[in-house]
N, CA, C and O atoms as a printed pandas DataFrame, in Angstrom:
     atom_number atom_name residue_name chain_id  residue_number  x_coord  y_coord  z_coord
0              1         N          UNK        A               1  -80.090   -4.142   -8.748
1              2        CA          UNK        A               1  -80.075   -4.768   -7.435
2              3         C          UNK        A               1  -79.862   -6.272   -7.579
3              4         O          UNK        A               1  -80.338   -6.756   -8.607
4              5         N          UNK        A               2  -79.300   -7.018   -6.830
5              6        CA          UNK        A               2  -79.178   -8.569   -6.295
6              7         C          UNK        A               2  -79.779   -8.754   -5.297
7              8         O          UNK        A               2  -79.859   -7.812   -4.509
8              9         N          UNK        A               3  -80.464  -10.123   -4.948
9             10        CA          UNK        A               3  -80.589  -10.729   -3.980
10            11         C          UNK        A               3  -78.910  -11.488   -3.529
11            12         O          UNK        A               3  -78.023  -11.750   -4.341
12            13         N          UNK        A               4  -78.849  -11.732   -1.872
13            14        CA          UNK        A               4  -77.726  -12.057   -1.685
14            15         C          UNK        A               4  -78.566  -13.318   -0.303
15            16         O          UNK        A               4  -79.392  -12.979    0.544
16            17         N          UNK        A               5  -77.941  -14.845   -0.530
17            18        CA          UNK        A               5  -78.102  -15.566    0.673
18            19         C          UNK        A               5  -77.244  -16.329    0.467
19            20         O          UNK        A               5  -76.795  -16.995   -0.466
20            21         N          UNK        A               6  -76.962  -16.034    2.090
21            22        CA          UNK        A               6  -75.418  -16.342    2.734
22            23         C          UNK        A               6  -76.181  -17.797    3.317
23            24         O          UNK        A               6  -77.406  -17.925    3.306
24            25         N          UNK        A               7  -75.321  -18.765    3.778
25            26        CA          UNK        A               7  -75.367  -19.971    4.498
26            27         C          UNK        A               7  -73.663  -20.515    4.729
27            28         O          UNK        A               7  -72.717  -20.041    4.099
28            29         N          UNK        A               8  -73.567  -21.477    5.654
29            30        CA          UNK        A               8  -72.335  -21.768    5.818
30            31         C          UNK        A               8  -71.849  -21.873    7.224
31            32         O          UNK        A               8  -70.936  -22.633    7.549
32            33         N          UNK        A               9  -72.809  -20.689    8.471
33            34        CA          UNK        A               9  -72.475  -20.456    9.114
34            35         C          UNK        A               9  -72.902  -21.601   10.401
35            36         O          UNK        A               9  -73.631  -22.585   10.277
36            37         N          UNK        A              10  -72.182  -21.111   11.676
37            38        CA          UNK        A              10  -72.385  -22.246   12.798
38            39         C          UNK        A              10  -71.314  -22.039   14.277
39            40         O          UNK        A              10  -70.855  -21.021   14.794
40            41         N          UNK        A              11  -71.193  -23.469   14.629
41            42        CA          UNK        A              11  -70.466  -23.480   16.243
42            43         C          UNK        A              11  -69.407  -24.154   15.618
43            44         O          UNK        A              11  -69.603  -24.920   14.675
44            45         N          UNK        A              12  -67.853  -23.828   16.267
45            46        CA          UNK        A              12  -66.772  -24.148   15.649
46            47         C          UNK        A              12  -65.632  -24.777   16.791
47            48         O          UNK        A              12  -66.471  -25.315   17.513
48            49         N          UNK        A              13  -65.030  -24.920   17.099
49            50        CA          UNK        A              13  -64.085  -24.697   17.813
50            51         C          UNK        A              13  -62.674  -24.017   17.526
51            52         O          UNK        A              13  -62.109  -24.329   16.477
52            53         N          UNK        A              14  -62.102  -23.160   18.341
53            54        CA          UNK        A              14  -61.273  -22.558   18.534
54            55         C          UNK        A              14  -60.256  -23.389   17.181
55            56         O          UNK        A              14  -60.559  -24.577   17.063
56            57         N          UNK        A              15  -59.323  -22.983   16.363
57            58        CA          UNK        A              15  -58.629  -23.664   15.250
58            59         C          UNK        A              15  -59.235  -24.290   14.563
59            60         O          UNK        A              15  -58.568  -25.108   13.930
60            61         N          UNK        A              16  -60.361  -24.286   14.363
61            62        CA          UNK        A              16  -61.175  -25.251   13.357
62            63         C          UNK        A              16  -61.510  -24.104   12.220
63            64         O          UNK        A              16  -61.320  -22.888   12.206
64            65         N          UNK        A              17  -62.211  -25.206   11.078
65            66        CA          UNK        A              17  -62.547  -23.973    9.894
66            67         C          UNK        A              17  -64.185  -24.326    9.854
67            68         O          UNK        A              17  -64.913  -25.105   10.469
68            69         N          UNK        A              18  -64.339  -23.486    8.964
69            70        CA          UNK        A              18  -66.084  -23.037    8.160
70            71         C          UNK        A              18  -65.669  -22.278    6.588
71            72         O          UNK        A              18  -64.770  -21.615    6.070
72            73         N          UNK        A              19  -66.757  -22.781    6.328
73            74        CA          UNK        A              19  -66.535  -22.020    4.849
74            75         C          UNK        A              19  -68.233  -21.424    4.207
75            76         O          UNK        A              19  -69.121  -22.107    3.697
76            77         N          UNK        A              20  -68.213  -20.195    4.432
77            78        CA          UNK        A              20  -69.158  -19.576    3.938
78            79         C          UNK        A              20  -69.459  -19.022    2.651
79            80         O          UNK        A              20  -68.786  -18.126    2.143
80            81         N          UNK        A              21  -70.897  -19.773    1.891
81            82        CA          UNK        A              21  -70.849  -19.493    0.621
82            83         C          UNK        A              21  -72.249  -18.176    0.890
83            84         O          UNK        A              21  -72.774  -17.842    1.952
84            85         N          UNK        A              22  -72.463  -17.779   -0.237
85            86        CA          UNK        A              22  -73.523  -16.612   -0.993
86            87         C          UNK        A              22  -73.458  -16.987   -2.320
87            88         O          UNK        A              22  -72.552  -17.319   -3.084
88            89         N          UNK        A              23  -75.535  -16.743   -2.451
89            90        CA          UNK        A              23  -75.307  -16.922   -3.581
90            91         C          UNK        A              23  -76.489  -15.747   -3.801
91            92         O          UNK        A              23  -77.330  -15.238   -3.059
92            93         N          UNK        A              24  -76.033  -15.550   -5.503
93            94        CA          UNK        A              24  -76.519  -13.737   -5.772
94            95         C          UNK        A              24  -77.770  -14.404   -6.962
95            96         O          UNK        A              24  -77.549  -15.349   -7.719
96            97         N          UNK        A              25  -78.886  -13.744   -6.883
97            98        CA          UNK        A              25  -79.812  -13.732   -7.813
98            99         C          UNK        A              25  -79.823  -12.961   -9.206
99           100         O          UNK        A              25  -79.066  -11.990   -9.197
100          101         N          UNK        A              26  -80.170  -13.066   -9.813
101          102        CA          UNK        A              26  -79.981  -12.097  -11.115
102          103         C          UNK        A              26  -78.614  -12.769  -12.095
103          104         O          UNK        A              26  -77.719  -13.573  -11.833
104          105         N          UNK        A              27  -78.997  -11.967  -13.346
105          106        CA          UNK        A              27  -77.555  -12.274  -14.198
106          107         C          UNK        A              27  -76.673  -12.046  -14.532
107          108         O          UNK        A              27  -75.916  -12.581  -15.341
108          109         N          UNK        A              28  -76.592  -10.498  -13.474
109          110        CA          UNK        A              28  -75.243   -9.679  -13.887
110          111         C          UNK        A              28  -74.291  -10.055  -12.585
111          112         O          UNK        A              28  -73.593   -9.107  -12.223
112          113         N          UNK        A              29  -74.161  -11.114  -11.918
113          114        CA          UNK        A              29  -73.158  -11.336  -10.969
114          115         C          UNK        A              29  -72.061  -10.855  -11.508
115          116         O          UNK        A              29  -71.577   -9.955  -10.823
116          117         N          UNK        A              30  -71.290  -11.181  -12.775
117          118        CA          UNK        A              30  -69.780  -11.066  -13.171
118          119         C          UNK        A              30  -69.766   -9.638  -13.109
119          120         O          UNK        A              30  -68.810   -9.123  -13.688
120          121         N          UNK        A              31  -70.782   -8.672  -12.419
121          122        CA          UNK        A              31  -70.652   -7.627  -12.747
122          123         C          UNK        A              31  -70.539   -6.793  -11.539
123          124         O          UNK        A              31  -70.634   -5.565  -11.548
124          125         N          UNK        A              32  -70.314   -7.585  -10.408
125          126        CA          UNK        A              32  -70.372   -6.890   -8.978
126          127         C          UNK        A              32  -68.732   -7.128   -8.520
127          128         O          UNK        A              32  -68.033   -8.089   -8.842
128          129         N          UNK        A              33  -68.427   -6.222   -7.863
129          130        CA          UNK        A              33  -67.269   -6.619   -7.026
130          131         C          UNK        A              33  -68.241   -7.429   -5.421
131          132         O          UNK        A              33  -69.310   -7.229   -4.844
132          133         N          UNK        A              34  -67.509   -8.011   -5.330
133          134        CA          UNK        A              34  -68.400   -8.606   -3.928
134          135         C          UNK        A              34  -66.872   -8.975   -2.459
135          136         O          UNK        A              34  -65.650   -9.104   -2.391
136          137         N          UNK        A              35  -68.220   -8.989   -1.493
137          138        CA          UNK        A              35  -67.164   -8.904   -0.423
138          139         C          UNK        A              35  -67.916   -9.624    1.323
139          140         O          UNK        A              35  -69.082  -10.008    1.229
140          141         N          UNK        A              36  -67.493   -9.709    2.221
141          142        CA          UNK        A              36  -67.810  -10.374    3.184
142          143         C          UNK        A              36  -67.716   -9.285    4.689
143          144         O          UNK        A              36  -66.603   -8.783    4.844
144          145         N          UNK        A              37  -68.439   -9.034    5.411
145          146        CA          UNK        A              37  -68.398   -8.228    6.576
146          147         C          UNK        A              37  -69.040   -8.935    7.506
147          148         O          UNK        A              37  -69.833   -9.874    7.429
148          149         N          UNK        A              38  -68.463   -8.195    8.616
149          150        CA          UNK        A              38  -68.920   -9.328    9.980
150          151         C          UNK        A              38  -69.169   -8.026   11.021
151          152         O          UNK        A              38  -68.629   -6.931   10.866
152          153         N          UNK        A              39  -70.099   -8.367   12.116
153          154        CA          UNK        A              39  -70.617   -7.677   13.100
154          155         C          UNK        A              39  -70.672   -8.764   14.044
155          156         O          UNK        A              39  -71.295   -9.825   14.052
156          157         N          UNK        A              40  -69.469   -7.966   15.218
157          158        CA          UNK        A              40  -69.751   -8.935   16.540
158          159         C          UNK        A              40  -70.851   -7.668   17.556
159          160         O          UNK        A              40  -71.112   -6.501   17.262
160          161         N          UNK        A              41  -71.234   -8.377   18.621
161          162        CA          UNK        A              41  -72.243   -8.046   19.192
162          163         C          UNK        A              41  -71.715   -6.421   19.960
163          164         O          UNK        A              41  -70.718   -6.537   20.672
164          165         N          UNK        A              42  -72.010   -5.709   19.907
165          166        CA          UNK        A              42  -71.737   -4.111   20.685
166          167         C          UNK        A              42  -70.638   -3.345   19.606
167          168         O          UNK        A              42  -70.332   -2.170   19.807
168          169         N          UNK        A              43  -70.048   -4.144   18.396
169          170        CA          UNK        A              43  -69.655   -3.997   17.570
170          171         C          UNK        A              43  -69.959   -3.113   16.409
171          172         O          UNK        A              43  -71.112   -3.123   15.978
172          173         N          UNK        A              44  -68.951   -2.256   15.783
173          174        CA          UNK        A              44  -69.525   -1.737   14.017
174          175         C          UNK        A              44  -69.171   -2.835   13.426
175          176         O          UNK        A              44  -68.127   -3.410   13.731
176          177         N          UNK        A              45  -70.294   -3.435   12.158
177          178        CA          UNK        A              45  -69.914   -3.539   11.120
178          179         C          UNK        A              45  -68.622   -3.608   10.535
179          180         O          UNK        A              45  -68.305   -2.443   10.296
180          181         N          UNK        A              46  -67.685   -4.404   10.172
181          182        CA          UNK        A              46  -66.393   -4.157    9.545
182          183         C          UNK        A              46  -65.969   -5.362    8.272
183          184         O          UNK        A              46  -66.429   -6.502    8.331
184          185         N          UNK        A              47  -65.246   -5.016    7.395
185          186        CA          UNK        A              47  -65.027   -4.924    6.292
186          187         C          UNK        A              47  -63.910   -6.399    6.426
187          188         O          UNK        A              47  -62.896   -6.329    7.120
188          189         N          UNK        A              48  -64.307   -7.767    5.609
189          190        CA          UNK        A              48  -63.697   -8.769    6.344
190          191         C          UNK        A              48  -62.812   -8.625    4.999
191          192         O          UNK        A              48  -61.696   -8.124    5.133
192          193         N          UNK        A              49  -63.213   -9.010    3.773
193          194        CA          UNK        A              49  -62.766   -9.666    3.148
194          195         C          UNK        A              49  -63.358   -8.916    1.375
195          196         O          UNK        A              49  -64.464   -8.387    1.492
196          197         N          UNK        A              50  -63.061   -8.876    0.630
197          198        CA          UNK        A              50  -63.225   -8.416   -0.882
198          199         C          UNK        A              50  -62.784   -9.470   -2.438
199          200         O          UNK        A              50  -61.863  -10.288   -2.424
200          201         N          UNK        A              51  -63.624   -9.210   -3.600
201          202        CA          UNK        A              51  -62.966   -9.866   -4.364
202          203         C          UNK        A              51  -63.496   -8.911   -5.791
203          204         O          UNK        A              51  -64.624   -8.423   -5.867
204          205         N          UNK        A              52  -62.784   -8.819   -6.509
205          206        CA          UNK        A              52  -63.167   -8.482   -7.996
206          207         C          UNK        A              52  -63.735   -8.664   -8.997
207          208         O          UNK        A              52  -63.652   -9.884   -9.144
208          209         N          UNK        A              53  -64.392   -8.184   -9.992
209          210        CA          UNK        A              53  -65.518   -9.638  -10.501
210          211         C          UNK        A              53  -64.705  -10.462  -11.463
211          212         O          UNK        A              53  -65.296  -11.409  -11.983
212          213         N          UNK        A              54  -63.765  -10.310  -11.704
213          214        CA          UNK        A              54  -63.386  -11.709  -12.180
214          215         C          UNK        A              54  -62.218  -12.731  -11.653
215          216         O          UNK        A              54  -61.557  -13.647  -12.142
216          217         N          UNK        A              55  -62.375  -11.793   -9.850
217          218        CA          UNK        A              55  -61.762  -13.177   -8.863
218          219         C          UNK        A              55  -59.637  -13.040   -8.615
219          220         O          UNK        A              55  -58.817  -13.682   -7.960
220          221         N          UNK        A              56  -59.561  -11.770   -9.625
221          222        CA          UNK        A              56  -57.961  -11.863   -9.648
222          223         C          UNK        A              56  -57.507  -10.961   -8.332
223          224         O          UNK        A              56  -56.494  -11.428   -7.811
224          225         N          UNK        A              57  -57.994   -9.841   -7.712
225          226        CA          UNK        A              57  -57.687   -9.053   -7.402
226          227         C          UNK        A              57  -58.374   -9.177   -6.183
227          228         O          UNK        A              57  -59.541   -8.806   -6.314
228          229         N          UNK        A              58  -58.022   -9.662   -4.727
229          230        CA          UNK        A              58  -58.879   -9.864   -3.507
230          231         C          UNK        A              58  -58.103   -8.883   -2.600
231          232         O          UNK        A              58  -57.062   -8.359   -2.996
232          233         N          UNK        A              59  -58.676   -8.619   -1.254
233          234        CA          UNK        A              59  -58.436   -7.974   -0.095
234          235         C          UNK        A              59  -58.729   -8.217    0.875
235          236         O          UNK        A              59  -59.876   -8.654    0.785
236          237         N          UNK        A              60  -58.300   -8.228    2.219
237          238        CA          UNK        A              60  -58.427   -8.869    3.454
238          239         C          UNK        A              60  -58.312   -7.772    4.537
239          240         O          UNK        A              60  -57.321   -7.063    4.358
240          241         N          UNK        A              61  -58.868   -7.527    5.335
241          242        CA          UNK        A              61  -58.633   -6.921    7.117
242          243         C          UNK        A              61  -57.487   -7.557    7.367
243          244         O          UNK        A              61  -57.432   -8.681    6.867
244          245         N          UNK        A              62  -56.412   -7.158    8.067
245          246        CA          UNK        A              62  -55.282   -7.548    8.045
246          247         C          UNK        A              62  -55.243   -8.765    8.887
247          248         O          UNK        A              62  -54.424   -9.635    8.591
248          249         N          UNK        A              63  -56.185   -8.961   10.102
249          250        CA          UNK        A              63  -56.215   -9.820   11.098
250          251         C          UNK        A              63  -56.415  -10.719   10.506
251          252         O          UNK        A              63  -55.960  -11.618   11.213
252          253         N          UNK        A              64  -56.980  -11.349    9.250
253          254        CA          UNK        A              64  -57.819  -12.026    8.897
254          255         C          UNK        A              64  -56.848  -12.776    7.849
255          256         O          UNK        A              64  -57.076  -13.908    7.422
256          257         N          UNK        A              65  -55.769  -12.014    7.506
257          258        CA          UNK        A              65  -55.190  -12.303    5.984
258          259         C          UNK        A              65  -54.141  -14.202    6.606
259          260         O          UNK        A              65  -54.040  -14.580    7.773
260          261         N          UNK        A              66  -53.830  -14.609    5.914
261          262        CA          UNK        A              66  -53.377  -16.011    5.654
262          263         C          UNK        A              66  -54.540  -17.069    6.483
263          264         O          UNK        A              66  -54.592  -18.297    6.407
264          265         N          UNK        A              67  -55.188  -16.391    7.067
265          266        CA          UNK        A              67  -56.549  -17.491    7.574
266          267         C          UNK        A              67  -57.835  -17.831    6.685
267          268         O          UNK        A              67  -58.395  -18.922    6.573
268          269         N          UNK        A              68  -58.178  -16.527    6.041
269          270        CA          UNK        A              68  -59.272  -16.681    5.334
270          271         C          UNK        A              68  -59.142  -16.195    3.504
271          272         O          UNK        A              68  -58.594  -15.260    2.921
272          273         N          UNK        A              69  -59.615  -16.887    3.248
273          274        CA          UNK        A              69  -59.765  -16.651    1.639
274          275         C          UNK        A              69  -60.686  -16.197    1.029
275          276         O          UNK        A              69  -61.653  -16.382    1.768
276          277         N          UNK        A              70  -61.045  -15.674    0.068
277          278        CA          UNK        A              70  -62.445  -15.384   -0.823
278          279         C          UNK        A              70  -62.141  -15.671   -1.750
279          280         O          UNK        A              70  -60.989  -15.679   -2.183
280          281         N          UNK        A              71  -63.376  -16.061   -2.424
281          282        CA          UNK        A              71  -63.134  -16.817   -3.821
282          283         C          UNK        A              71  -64.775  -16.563   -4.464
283          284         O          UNK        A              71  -65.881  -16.381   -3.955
284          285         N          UNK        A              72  -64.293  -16.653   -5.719
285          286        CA          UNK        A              72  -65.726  -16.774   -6.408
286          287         C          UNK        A              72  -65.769  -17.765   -7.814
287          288         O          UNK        A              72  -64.952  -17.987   -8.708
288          289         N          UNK        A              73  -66.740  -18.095   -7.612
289          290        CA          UNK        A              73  -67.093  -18.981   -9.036
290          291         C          UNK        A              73  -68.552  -18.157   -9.778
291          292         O          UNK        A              73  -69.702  -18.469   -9.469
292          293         N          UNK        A              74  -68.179  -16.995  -10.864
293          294        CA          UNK        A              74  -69.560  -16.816  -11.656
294          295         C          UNK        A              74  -70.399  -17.605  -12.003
295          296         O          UNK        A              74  -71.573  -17.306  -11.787
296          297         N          UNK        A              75  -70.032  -19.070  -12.755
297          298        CA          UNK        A              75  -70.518  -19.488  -13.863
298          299         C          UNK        A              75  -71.989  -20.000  -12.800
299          300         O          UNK        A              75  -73.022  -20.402  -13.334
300          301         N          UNK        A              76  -71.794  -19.864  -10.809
301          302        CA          UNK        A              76  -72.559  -20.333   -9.803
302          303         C          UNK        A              76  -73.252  -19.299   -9.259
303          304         O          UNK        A              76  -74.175  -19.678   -8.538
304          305         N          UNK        A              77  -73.096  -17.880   -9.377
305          306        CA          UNK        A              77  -73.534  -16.813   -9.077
306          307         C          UNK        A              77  -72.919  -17.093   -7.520
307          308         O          UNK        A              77  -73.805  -17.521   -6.781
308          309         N          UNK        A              78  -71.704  -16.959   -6.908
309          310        CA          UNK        A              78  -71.830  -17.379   -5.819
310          311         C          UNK        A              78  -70.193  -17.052   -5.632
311          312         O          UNK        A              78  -69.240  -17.150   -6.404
312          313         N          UNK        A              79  -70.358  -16.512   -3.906
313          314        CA          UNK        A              79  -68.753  -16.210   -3.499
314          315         C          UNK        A              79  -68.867  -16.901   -2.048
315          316         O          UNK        A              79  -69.834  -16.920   -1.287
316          317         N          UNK        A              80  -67.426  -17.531   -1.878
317          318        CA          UNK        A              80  -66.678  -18.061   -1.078
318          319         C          UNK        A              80  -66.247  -17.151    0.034
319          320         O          UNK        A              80  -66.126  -15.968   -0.283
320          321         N          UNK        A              81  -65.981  -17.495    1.340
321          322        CA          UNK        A              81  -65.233  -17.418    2.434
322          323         C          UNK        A              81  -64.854  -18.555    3.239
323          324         O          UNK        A              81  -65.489  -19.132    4.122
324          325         N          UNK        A              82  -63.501  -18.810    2.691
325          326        CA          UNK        A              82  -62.864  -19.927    3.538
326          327         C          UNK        A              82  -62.404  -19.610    4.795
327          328         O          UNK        A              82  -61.319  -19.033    4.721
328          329         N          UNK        A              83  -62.818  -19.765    5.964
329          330        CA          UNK        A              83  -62.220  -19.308    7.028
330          331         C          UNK        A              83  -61.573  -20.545    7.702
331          332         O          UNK        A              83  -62.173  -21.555    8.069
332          333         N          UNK        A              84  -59.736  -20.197    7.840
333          334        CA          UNK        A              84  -59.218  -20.952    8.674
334          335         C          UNK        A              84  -58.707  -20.709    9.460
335          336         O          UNK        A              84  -58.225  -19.583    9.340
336          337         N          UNK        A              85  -58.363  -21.427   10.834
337          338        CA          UNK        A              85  -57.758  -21.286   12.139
338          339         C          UNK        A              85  -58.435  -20.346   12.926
339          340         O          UNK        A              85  -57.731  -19.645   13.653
340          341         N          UNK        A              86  -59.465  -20.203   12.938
341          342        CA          UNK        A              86  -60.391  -19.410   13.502
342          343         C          UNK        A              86  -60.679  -19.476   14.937
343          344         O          UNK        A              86  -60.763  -20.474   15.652
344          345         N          UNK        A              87  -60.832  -18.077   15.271
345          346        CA          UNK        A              87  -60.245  -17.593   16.604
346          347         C          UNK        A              87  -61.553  -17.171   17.577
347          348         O          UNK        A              87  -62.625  -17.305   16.986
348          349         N          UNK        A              88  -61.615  -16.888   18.387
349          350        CA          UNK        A              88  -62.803  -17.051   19.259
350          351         C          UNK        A              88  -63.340  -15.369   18.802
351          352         O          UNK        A              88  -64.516  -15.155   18.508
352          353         N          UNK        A              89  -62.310  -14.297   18.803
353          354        CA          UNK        A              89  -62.226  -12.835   18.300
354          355         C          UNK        A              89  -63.244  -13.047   16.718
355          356         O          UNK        A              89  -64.017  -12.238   16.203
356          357         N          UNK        A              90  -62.796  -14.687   16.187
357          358        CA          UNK        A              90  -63.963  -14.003   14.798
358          359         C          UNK        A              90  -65.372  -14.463   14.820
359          360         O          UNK        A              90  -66.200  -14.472   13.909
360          361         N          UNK        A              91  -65.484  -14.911   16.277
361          362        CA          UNK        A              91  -67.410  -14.642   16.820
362          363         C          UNK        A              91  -68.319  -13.493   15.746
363          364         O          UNK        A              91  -67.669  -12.472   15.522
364          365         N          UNK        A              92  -69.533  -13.533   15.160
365          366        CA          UNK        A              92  -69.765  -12.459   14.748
366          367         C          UNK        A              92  -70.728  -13.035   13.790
367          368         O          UNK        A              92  -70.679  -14.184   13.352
368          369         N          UNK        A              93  -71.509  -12.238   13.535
369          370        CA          UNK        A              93  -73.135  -12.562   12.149
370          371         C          UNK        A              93  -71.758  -11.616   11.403
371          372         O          UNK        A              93  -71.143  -10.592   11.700
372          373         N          UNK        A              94  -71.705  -13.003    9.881
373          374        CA          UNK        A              94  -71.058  -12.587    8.722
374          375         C          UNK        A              94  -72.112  -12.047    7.559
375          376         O          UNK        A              94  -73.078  -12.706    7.175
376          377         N          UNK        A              95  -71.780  -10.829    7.105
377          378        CA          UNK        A              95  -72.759  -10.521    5.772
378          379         C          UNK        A              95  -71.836  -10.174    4.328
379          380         O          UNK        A              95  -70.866   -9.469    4.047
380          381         N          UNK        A              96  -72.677  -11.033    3.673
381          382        CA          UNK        A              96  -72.555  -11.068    2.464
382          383         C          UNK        A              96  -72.929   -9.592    1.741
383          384         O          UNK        A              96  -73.943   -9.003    2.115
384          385         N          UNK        A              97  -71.964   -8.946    0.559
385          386        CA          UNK        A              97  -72.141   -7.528   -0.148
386          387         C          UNK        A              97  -71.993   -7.659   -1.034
387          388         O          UNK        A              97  -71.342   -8.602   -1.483
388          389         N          UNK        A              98  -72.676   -6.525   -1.886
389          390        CA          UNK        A              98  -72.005   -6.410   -3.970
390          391         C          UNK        A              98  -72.307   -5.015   -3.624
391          392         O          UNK        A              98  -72.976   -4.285   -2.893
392          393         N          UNK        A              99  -71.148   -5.076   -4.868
393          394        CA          UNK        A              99  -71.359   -3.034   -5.455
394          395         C          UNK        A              99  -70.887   -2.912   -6.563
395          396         O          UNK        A              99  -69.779   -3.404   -6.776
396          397         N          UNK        A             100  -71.513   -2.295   -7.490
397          398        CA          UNK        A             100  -71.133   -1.931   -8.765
398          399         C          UNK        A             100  -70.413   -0.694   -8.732
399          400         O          UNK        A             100  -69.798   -0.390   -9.754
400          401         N          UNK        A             101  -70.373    0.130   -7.674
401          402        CA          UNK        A             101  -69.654    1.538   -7.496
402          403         C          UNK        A             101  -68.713    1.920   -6.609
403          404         O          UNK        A             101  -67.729    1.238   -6.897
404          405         N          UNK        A             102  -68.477    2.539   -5.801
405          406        CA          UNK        A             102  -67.884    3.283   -4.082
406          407         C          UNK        A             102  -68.809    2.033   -3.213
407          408         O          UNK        A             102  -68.375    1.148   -2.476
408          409         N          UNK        A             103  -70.183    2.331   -3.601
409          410        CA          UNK        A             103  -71.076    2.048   -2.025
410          411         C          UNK        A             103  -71.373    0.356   -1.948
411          412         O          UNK        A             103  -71.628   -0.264   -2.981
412          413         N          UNK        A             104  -71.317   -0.268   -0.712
413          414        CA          UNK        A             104  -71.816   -1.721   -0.738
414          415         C          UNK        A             104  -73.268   -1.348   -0.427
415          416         O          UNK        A             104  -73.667   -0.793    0.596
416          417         N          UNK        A             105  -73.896   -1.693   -1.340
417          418        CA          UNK        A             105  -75.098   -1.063   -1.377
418          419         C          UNK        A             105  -76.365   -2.721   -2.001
419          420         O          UNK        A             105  -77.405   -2.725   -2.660
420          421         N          UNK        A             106  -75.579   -3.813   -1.385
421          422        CA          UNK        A             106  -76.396   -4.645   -1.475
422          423         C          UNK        A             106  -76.236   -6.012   -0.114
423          424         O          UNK        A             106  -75.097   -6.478   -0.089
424          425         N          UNK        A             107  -76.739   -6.333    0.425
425          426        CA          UNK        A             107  -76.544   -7.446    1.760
426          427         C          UNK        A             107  -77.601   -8.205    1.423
427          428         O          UNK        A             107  -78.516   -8.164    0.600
428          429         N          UNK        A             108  -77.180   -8.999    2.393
429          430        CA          UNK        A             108  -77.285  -10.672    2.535
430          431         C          UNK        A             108  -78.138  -10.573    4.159
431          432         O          UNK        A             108  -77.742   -9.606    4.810
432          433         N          UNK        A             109  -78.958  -11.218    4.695
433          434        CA          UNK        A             109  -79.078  -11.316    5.919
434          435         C          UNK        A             109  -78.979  -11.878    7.278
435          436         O          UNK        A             109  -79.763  -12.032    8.214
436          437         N          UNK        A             110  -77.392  -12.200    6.991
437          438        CA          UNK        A             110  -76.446  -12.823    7.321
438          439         C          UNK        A             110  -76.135  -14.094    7.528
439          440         O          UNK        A             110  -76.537  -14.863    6.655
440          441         N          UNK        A             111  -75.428  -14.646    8.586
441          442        CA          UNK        A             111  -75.169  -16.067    8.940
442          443         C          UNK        A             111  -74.317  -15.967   10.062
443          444         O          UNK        A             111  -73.184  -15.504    9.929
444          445         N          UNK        A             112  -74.914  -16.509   11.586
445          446        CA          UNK        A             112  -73.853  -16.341   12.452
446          447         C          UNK        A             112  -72.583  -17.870   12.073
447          448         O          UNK        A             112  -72.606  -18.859   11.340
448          449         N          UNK        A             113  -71.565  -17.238   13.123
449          450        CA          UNK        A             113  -70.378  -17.784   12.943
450          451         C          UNK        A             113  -69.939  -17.152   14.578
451          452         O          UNK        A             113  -69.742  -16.029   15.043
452          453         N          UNK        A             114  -69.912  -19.158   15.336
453          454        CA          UNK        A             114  -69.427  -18.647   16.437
454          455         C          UNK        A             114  -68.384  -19.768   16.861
455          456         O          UNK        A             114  -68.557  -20.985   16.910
456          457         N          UNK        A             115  -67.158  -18.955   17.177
457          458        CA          UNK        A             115  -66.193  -19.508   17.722
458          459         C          UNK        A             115  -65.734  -20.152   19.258
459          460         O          UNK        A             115  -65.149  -19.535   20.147
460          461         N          UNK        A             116  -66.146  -21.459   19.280
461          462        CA          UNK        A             116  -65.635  -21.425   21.014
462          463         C          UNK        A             116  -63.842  -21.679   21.592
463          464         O          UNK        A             116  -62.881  -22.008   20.897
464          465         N          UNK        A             117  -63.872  -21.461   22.698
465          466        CA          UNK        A             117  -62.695  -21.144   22.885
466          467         C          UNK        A             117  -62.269  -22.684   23.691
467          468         O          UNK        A             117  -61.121  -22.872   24.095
């Protein structure tokens, strides 16, 4: 298991950015794939953003792709979400994930992120 705390989050305006970090407890970080999900309000849960553990191999929700980035630095225990040009649609408590397998089977307890229009 990891601990996961997210920070980063806040009030934005419509085209403006934020950049949300996590950072993971323990010493096997290089050993998680990790990833970013967001829940807007009456909303599921959905799958923002992904990265690999050694950062080469990322994935994006399609809405999301040339706006936002993920990134990670091990040597910090800690992953990135650069969010840019951000849209009033990416309103939403962002959570931080790891998984060593199939399941995201570790969170963060979140960080809102709200967009005004």
């Amino acid at each position: 298991q990891v601990q996961l705390v997210e920070s980063g989050g806040g009030l934005v305006q419509a085209g403006g950015s934020l950049r949300l970090s996590c950072v993971a407890s323990g010493r096997t970080f290089n050993s998680y794939t990790m990833g970013w999900f967001r829940q807007a309000p009456g909303k599921e849960r959905e799958f923002v953003a992904g990265i690999n553990w050694s950062g080469d191999n990322t994935d994006y929700k399609e809405s999301v792709k040339g706006r936002f980035t993920i990134s990670r630095d091990n040597a910090k225990n800690t992953v990135y979400l650069q969010m840019n040009s951000l849209k009033p649609e990416d309103t939403a408590v962002y959570y931080c994930t790891a998984r060593m397998g199939t399941l995201w089977d570790n969170w963060g307890q979140g960080t809102q992120v709200t967009v005004s229009s």
